[in-house]
N, C-alpha and C positions, 0 to 999 in steps of 0.2 A: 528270212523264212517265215517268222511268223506274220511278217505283213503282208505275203501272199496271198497266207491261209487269211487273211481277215478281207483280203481284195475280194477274194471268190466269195468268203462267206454273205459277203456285201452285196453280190453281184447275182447268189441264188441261192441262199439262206444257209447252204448249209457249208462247214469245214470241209476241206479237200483230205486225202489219205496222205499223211504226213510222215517220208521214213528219214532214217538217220543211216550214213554209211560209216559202219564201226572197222576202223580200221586200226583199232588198237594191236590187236592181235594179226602183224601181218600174216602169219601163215592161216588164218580163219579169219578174211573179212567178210564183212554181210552188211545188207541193209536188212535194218529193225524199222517195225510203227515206232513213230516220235513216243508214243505214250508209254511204252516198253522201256526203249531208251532212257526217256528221264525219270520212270520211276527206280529204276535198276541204280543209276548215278546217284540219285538220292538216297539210294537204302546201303548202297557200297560205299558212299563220302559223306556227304550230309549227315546225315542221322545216323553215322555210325565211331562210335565211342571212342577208337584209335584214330580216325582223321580229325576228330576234335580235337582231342589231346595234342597233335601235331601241332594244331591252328593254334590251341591254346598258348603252346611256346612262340609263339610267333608275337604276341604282345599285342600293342597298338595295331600294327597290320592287319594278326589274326581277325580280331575284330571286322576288321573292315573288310573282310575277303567275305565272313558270315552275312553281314551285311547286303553286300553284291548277290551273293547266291539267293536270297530270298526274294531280291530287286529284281533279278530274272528270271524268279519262278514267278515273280507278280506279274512279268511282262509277259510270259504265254501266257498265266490268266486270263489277261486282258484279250492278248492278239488270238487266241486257239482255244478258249476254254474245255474243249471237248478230250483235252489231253492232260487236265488239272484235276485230279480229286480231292473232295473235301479229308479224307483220310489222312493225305497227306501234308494240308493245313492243319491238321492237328497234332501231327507228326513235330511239325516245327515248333506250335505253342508247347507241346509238352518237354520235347528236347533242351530249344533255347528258354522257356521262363519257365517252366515248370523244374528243370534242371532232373528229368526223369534218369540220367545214370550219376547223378549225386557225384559232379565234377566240378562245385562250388562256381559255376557258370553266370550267377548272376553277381559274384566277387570279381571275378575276373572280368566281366565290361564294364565295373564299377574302379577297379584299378585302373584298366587301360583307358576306355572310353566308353563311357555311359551312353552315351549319346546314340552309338552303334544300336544299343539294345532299344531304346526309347524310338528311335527311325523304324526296328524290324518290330515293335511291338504296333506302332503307327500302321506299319503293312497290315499286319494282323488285323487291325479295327477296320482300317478297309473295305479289307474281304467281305468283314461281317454285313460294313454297312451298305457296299455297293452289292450285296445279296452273291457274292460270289463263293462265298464260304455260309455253311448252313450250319453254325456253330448254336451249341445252349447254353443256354443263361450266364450259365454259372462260369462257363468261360468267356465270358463276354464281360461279366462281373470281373474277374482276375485279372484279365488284360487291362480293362480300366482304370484299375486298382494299382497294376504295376505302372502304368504310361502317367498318373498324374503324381505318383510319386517321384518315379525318374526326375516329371518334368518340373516338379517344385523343390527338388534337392538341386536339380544340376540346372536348372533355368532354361529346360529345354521350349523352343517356341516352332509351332509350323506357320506356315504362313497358307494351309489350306480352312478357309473359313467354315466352307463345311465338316470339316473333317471337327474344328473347335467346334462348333456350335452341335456335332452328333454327343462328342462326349461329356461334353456338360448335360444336356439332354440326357443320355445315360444316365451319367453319374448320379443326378436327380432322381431316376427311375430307382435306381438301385440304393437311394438314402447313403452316398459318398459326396464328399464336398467337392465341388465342381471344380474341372480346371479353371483356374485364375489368372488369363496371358497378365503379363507385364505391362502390354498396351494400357489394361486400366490401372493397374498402379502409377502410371507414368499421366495418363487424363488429366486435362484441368482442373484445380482444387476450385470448390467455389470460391465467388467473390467476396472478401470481405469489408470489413470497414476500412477504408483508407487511411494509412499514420502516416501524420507531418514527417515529412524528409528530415536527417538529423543536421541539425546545424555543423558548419564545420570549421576550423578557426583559421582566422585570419593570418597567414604566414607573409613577414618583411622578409624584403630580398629583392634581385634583383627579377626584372618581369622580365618573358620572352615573349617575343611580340612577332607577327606573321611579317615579313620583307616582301615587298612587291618584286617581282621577280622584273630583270630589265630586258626587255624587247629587244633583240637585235634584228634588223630590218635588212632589204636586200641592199639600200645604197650604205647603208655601214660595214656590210661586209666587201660591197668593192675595195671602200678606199683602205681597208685592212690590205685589203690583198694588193692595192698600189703599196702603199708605205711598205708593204713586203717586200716586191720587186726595188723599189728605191733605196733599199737599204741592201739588197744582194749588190746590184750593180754596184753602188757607193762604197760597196767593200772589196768588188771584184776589181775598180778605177784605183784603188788606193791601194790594192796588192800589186796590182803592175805598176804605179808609180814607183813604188819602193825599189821593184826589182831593178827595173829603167836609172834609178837613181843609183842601185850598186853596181851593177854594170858599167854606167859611164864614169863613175870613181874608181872602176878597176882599171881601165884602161888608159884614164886620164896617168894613174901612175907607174903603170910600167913603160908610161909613154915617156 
């Protein structure tokens, strides 16, 4: 649905009227605007204090369900933005990091998985930086502040370049110590002076030595395969001998 609305927007600038058929309620369904729809879902589950609580017992999972939810509000961002409020990004910075109904929420992705939060905080600077969210300062500050500390307690790394090189740049702006990937802890040390290899001692015993391994060729494997055959026959000649020879001494003597 939403790459529809991004076809058309492609196609003559603007988003198409976007509805939802709610059919939650069979005896009252309806088509709603998408923008209705999904702020309504978000203010009834998302951002509301007893569907946390739910997710929260959920552990590892819950985590990752928060996760997903903000990964698809990133993707109408992207594909519909005309159905995205900035209001609502803030909704989420204050919910999940701010922890606005003091449900120890930044303990709990710290228990189960860190990493959940350090990804939706990563969406978060996104926003700011692909100008889709028109956040100030100061939470732009905070986001920062939480995403390099996630990422140098839990070793979080993204692999979008610009997204490191925006928050270093930040971090600089705002007099915080820049995130530090791994990558350069891991960089070539310079070169130094070279030290003589250590000597190592001389061990008696016996040497193993490489074996030429022995070729066998196609006329060595015939005559394998004769003396094969001449050794069936010569034992097939010499079971019927034997028999030939008790048979004629059986009959030699009841003769």
């Amino acid at each position: 649905m939403g790459g529809i609305s991004l076809a058309v927007r492609h196609l003559d600038g603007k988003s198409p009227e976007m509805f939802i058929t709610n059919l939650r309620d069979p005896d009252n369904s309806r088509s709603e605007p998408l923008n209705r729809f999904l702020a309504m879902e978000l203010r009834t589950r998302q951002f509301h204090p007893q569907w946390i609580k739910e997710i929260q017992a959920e552990g590892y999972a819950g985590t990752l369900t928060t996760l997903d939810v903000l990964n698809n509000f990133w993707g109408w961002q992207v594909l519909d933005p005309d159905n995205v409020r900035d209001d609502q990004w803030q909704e989420f910075f204050e919910v999940y990091v701010q922890d606005k109904y003091k449900m120890d929420i930044r303990q709990w992705y710290e228990e189960n998985n860190a990493h959940a939060l350090a990804q939706m905080v990563e969406r978060m600077l996104e926003a700011t930086r692909k100008a889709y969210w028109n956040a100030d300062e100061k939470i732009i500050k905070e986001l920062l502040e939480t995403y390099i500390e996630l990422a140098k307690k839990y070793d979080v790394l993204t692999k979008n370049e610009a997204f490191e090189t925006y928050v270093n740049k930040q971090a600089t702006g705002f007099g915080l110590a820049p995130l530090t990937p791994l990558s350069q802890a891991n960089a070539v040390q310079p070169k130094t002076e070279q030290q003589p290899a250590p000597q190592t001692a001389q061990v008696e015993g016996q040497k193993m030595e490489k074996v030429q391994a022995i070729e066998t060729t196609t006329d060595s494997n015939i005559y394998y395969l004769l003396l094969m055959m001449a050794m069936v026959f010569s034992d097939g000649f010499l079971y019927q001998f034997v028999s030939w020879s008790s048979l004629f001494k059986e009959k030699t003597t009841n003769a």
